[in-house]
PDB file of N, CA, C and O in Angstrom, chain B, residues numbered from 101:
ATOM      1  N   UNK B 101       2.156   4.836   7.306  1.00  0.00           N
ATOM      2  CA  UNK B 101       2.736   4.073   6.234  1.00  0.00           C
ATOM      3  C   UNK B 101       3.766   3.071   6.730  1.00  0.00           C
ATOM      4  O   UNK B 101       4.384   2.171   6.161  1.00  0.00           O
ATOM      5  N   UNK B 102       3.756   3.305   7.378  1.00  0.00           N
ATOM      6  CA  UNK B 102       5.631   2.346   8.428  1.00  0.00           C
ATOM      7  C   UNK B 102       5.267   1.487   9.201  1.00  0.00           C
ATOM      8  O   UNK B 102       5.553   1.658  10.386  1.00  0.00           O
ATOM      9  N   UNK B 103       4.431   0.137   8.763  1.00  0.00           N
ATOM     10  CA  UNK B 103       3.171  -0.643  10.036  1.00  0.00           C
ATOM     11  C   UNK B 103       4.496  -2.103   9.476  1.00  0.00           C
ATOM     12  O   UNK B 103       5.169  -2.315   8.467  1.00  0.00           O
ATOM     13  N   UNK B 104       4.316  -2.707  10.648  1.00  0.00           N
ATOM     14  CA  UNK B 104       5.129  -3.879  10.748  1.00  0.00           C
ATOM     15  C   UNK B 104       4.226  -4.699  10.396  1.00  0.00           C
ATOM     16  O   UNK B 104       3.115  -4.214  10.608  1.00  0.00           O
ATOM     17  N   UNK B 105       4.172  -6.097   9.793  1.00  0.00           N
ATOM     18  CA  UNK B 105       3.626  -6.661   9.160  1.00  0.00           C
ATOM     19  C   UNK B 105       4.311  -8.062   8.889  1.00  0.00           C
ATOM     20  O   UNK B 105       5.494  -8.174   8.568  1.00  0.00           O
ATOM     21  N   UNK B 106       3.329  -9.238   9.074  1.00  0.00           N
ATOM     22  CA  UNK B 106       4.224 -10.182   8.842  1.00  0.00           C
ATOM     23  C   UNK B 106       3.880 -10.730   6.949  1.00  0.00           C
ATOM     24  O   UNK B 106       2.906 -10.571   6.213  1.00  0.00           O
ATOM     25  N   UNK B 107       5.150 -11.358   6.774  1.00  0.00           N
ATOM     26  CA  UNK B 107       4.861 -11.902   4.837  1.00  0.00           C
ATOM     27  C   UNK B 107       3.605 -12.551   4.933  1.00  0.00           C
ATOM     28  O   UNK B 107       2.823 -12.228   4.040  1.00  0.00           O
ATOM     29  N   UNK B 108       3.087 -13.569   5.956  1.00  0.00           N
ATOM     30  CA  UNK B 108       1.678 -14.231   4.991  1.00  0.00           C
ATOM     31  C   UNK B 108       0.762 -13.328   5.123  1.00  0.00           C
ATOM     32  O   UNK B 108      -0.248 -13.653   4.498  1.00  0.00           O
ATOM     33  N   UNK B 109       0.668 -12.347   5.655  1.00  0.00           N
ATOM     34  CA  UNK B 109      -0.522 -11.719   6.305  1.00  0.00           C
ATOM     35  C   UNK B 109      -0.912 -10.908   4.772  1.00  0.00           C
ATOM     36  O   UNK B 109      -2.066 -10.566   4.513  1.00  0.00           O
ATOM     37  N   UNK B 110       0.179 -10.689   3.893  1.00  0.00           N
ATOM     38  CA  UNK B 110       0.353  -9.950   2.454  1.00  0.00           C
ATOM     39  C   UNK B 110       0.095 -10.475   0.966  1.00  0.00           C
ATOM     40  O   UNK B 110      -0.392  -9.931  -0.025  1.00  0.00           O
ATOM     41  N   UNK B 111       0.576 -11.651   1.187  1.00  0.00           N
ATOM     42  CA  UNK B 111       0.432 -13.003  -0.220  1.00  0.00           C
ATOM     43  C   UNK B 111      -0.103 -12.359  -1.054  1.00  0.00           C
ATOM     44  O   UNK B 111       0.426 -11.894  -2.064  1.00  0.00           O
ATOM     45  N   UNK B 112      -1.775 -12.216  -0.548  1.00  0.00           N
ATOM     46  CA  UNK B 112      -2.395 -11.784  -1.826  1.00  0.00           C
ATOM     47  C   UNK B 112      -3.914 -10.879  -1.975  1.00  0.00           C
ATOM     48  O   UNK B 112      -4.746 -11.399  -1.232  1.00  0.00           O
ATOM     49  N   UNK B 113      -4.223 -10.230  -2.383  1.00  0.00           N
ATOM     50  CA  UNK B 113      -4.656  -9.042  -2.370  1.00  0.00           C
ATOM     51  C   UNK B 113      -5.806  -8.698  -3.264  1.00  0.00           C
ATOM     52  O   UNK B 113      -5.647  -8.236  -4.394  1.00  0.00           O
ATOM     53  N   UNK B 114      -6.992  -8.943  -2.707  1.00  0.00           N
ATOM     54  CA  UNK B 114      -7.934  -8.156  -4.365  1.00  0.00           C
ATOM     55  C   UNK B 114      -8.118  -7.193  -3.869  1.00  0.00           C
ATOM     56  O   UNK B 114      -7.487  -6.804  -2.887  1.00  0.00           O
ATOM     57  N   UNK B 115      -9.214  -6.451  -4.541  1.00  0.00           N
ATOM     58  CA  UNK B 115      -9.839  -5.579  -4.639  1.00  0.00           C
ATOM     59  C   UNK B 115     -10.714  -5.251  -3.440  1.00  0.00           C
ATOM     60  O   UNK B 115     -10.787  -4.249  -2.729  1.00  0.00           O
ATOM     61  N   UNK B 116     -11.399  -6.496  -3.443  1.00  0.00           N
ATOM     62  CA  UNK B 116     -12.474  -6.363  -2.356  1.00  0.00           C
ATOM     63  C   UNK B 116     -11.869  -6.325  -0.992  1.00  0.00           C
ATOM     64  O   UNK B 116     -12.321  -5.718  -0.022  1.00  0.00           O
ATOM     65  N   UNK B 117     -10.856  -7.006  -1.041  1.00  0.00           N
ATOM     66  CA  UNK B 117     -10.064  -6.467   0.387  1.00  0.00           C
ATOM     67  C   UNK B 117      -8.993  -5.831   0.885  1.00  0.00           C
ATOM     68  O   UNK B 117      -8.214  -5.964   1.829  1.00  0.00           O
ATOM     69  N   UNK B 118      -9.209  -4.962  -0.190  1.00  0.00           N
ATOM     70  CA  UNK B 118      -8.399  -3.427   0.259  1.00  0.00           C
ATOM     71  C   UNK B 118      -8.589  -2.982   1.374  1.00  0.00           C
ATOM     72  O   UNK B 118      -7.993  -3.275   2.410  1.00  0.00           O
ATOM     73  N   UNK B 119      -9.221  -2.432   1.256  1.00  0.00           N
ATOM     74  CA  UNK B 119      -9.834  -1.587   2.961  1.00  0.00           C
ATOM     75  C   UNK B 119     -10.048  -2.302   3.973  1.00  0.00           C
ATOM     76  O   UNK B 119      -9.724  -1.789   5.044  1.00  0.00           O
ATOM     77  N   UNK B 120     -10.638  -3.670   4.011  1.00  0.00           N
ATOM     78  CA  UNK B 120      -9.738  -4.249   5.535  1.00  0.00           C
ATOM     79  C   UNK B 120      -8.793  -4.640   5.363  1.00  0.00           C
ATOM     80  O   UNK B 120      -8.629  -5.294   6.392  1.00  0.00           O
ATOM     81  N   UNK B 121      -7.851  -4.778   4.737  1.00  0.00           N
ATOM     82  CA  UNK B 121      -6.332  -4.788   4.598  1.00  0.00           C
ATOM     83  C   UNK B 121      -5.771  -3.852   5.036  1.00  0.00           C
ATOM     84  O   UNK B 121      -4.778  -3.972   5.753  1.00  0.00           O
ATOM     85  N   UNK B 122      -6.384  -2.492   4.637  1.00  0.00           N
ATOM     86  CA  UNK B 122      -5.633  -1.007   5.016  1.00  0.00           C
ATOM     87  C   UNK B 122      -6.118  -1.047   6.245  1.00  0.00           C
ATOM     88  O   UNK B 122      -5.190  -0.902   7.040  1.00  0.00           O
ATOM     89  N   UNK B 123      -7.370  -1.205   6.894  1.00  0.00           N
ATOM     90  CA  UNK B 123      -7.838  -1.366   7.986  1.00  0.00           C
ATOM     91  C   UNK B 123      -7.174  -1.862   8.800  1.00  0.00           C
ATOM     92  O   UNK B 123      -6.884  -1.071   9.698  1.00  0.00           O
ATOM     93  N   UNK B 124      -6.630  -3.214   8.959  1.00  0.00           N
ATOM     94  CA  UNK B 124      -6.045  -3.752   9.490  1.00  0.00           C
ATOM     95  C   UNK B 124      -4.232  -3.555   9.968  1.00  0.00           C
ATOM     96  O   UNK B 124      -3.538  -3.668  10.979  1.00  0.00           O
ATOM     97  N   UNK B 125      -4.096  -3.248   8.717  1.00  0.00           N
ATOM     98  CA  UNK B 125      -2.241  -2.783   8.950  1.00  0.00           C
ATOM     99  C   UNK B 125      -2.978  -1.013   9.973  1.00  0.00           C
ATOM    100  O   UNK B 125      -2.334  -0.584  10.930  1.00  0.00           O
ATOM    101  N   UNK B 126      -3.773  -0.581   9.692  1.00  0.00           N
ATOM    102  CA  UNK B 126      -3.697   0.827  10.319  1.00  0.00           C
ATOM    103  C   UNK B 126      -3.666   1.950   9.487  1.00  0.00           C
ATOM    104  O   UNK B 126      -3.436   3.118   9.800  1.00  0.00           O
ATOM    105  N   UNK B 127      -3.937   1.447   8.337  1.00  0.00           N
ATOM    106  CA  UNK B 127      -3.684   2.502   6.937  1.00  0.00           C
ATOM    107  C   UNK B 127      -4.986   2.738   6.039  1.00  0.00           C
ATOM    108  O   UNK B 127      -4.963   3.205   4.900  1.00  0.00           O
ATOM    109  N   UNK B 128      -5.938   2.403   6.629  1.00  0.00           N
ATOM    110  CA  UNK B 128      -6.868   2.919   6.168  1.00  0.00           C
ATOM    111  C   UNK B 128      -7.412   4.681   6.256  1.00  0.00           C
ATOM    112  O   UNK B 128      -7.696   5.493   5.375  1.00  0.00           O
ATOM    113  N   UNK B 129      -7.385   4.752   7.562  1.00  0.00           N
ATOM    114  CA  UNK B 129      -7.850   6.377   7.131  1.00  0.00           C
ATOM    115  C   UNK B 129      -6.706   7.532   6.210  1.00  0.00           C
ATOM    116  O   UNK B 129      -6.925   8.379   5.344  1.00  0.00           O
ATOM    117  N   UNK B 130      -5.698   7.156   6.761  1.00  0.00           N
ATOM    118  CA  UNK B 130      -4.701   7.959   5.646  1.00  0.00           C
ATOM    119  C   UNK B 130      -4.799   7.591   4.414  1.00  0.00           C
ATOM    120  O   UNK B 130      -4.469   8.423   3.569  1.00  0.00           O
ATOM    121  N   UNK B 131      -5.281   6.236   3.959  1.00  0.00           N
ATOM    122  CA  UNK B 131      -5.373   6.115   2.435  1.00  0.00           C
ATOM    123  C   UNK B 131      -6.503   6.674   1.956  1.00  0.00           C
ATOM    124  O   UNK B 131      -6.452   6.979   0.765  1.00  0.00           O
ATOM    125  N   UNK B 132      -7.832   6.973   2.715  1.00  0.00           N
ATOM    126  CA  UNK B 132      -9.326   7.127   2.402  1.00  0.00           C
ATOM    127  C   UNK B 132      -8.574   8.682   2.339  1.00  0.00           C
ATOM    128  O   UNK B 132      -8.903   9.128   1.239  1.00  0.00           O
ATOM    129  N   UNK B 133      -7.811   9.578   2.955  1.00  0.00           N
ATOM    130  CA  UNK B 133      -7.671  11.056   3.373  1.00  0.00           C
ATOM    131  C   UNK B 133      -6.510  11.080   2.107  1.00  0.00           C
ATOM    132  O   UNK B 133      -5.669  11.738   2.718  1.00  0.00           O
ATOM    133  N   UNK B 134      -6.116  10.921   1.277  1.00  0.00           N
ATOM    134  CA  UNK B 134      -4.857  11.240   0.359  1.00  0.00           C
ATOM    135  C   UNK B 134      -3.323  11.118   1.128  1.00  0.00           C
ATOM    136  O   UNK B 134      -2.323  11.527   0.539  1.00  0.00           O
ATOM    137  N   UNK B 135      -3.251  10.622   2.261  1.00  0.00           N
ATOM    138  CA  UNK B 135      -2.070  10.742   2.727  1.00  0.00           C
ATOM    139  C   UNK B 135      -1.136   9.772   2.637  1.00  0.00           C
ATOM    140  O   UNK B 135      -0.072   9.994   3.217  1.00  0.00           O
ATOM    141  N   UNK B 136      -1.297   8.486   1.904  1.00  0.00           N
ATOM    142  CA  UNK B 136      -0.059   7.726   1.571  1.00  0.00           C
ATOM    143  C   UNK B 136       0.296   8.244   0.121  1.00  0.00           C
ATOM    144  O   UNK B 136      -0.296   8.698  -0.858  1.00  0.00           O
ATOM    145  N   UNK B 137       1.608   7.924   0.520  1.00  0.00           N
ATOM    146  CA  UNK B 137       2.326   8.225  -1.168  1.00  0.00           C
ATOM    147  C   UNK B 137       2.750   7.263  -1.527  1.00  0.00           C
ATOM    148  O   UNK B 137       2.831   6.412  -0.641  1.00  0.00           O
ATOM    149  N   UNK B 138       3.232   6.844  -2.908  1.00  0.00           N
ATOM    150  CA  UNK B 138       4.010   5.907  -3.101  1.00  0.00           C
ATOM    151  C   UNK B 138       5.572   5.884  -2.839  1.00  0.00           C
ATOM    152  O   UNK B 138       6.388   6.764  -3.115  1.00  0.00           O
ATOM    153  N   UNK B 139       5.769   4.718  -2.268  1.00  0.00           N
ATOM    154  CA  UNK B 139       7.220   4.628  -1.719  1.00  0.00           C
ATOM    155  C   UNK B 139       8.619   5.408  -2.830  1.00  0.00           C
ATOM    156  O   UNK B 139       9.591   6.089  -2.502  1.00  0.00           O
ATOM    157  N   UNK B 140       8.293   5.075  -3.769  1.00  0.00           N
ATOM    158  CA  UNK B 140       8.993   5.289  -5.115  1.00  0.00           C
ATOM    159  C   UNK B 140       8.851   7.194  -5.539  1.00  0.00           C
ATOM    160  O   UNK B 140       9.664   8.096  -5.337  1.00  0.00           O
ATOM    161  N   UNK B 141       7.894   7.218  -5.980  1.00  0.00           N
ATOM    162  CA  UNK B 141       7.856   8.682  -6.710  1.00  0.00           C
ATOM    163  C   UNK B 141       7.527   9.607  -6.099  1.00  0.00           C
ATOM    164  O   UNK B 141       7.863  10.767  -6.339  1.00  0.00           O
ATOM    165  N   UNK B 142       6.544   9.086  -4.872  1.00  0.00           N
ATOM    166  CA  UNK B 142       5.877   9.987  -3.781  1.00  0.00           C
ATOM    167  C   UNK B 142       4.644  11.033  -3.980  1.00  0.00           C
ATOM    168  O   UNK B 142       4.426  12.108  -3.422  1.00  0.00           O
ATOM    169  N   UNK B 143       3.737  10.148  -5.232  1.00  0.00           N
ATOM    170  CA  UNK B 143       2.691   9.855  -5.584  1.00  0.00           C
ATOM    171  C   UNK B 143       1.393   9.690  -4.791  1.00  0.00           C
ATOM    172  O   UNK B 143       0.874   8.653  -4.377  1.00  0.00           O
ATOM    173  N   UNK B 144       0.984  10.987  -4.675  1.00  0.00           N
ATOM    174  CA  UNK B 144      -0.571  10.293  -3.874  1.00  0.00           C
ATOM    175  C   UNK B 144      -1.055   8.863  -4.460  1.00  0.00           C
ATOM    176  O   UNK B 144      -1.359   8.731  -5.646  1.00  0.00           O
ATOM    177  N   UNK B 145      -1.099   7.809  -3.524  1.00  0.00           N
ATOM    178  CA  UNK B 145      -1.822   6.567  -4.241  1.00  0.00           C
ATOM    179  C   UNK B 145      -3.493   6.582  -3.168  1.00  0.00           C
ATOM    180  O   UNK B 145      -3.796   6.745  -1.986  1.00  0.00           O
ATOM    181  N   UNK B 146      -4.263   6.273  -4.610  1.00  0.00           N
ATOM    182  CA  UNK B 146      -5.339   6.013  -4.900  1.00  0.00           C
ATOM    183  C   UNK B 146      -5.957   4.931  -5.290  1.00  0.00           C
ATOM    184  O   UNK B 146      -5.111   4.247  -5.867  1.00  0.00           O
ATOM    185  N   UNK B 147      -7.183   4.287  -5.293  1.00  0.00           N
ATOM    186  CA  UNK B 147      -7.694   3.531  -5.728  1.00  0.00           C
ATOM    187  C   UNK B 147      -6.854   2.858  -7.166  1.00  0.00           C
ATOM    188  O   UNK B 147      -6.278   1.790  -7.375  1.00  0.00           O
ATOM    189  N   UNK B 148      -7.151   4.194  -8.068  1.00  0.00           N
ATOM    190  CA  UNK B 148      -6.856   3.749  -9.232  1.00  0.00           C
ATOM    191  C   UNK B 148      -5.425   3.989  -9.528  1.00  0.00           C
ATOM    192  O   UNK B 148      -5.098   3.917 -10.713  1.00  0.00           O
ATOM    193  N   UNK B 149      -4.453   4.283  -8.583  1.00  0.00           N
ATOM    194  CA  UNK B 149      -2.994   3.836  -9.161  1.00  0.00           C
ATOM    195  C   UNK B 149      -2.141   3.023  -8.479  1.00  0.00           C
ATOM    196  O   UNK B 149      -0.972   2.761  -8.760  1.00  0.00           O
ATOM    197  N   UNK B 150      -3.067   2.486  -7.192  1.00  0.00           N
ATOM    198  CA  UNK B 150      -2.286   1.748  -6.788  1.00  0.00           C
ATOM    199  C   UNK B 150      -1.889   0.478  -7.191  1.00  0.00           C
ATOM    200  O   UNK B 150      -2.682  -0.441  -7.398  1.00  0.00           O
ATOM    201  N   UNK B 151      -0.422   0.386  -7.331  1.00  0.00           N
ATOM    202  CA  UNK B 151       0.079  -0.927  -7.687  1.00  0.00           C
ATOM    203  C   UNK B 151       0.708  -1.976  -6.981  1.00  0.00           C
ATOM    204  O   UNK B 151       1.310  -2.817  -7.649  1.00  0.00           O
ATOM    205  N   UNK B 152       0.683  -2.065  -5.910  1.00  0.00           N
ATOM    206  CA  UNK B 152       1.506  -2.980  -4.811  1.00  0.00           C
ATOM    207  C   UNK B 152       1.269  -2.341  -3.458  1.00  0.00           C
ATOM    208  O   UNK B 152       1.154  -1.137  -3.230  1.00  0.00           O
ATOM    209  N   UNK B 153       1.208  -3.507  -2.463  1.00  0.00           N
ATOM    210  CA  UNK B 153       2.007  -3.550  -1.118  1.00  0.00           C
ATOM    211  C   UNK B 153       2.511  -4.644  -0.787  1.00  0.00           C
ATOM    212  O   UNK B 153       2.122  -5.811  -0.843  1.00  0.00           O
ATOM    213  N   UNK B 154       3.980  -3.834  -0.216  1.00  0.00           N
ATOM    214  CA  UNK B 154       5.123  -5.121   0.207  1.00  0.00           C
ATOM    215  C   UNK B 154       5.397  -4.990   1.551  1.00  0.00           C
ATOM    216  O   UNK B 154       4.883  -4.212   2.355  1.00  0.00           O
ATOM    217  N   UNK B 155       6.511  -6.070   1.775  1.00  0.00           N
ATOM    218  CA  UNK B 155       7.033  -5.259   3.174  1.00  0.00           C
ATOM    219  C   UNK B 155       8.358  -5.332   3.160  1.00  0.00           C
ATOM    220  O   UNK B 155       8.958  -6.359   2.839  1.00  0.00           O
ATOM    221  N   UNK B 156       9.025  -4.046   3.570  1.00  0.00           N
ATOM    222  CA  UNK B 156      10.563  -4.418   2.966  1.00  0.00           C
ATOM    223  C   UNK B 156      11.163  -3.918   4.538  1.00  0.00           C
ATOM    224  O   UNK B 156      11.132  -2.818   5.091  1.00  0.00           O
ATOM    225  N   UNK B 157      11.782  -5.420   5.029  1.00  0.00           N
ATOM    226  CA  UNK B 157      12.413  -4.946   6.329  1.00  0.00           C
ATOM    227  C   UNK B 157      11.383  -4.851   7.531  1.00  0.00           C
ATOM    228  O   UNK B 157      11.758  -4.266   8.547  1.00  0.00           O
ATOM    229  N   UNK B 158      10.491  -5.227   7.493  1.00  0.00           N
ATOM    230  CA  UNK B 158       9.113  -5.463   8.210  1.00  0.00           C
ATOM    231  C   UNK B 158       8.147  -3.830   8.028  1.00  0.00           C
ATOM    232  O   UNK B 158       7.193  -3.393   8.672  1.00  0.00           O
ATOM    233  N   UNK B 159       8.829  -3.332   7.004  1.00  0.00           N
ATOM    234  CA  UNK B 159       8.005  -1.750   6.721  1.00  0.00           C
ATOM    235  C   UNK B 159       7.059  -1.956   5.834  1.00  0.00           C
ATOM    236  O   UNK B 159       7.564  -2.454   4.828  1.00  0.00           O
ATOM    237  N   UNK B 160       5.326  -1.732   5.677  1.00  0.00           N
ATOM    238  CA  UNK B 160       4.904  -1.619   4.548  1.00  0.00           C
ATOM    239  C   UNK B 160       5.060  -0.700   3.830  1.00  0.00           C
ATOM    240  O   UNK B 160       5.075   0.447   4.277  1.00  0.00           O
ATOM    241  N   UNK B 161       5.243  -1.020   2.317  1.00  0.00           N
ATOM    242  CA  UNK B 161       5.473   0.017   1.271  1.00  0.00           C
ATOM    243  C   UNK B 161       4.583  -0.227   0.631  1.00  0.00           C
ATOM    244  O   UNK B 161       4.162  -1.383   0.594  1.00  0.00           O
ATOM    245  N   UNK B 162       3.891   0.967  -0.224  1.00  0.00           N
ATOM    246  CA  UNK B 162       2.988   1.257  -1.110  1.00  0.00           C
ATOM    247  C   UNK B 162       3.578   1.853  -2.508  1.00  0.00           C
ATOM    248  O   UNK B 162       3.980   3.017  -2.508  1.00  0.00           O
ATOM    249  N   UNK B 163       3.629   1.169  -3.557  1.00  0.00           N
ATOM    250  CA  UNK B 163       3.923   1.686  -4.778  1.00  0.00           C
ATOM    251  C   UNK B 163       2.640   2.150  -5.348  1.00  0.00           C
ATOM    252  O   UNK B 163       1.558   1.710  -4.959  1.00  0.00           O
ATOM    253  N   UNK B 164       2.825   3.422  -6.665  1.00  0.00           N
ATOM    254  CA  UNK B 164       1.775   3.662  -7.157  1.00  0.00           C
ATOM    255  C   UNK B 164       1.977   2.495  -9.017  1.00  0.00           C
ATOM    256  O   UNK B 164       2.957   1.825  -9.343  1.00  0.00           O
ATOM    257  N   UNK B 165       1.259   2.602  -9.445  1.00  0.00           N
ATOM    258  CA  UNK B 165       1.175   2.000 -10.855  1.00  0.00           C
ATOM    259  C   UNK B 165       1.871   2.742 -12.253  1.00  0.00           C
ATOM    260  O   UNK B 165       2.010   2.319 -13.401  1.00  0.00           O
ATOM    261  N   UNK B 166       2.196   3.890 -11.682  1.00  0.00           N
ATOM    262  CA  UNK B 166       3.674   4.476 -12.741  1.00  0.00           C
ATOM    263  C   UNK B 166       4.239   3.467 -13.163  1.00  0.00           C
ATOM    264  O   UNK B 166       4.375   2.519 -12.389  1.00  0.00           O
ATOM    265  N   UNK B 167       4.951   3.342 -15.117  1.00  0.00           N
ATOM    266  CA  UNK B 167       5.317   2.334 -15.315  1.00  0.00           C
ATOM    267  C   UNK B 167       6.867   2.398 -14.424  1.00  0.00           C
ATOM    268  O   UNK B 167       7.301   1.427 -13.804  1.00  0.00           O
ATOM    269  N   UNK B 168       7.545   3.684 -14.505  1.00  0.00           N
ATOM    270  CA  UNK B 168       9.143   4.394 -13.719  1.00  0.00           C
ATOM    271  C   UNK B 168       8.349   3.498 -12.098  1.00  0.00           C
ATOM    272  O   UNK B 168       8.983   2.515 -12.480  1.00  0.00           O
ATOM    273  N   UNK B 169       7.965   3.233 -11.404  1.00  0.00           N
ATOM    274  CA  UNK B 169       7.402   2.322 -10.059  1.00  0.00           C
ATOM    275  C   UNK B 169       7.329   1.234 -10.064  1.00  0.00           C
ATOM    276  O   UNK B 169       7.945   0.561  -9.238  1.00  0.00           O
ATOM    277  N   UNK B 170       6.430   0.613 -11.146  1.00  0.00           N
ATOM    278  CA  UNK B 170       6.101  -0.583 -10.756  1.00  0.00           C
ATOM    279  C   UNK B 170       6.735  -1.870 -11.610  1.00  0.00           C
ATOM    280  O   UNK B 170       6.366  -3.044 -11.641  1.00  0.00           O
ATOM    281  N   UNK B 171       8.030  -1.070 -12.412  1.00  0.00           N
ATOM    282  CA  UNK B 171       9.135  -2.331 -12.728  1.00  0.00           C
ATOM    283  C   UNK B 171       9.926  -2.916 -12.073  1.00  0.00           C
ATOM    284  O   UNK B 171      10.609  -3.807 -12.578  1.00  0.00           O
TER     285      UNK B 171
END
């Protein structure tokens, strides 16, 4: 979950390129295995709750889609 990352590499994000996105930062098999949480609640994130990745401090963070997360 803790992959250094530069801002453009993040901009912007569908669907379809999730997984080489996760691929690429190094976070793909822990996301395919349940092992990221969300930065916030500490939320298994999934397909369907994930709501963001940022990078705060060159760390990626993963929020889940909780409304208490993703305000």
């Amino acid at each position: 979950m803790d992959k250094d990352i530069k801002k453009e590499e993040m901009e912007f994000l569908f669907e379809d390129d999730l997984i080489p996105t996760l691929e690429k930062l190094g976070l793909k098999e822990d996301f395919l295995s349940g092992k990221i949480k969300c930065a916030k609640c500490g939320k298994v994130i999934t397909n369907e709750n994930l709501y963001s990745l940022f990078s705060e401090e060159g760390v990626i963070k993963i929020i889940c889609s909780d409304k208490s997360c993703s305000e």
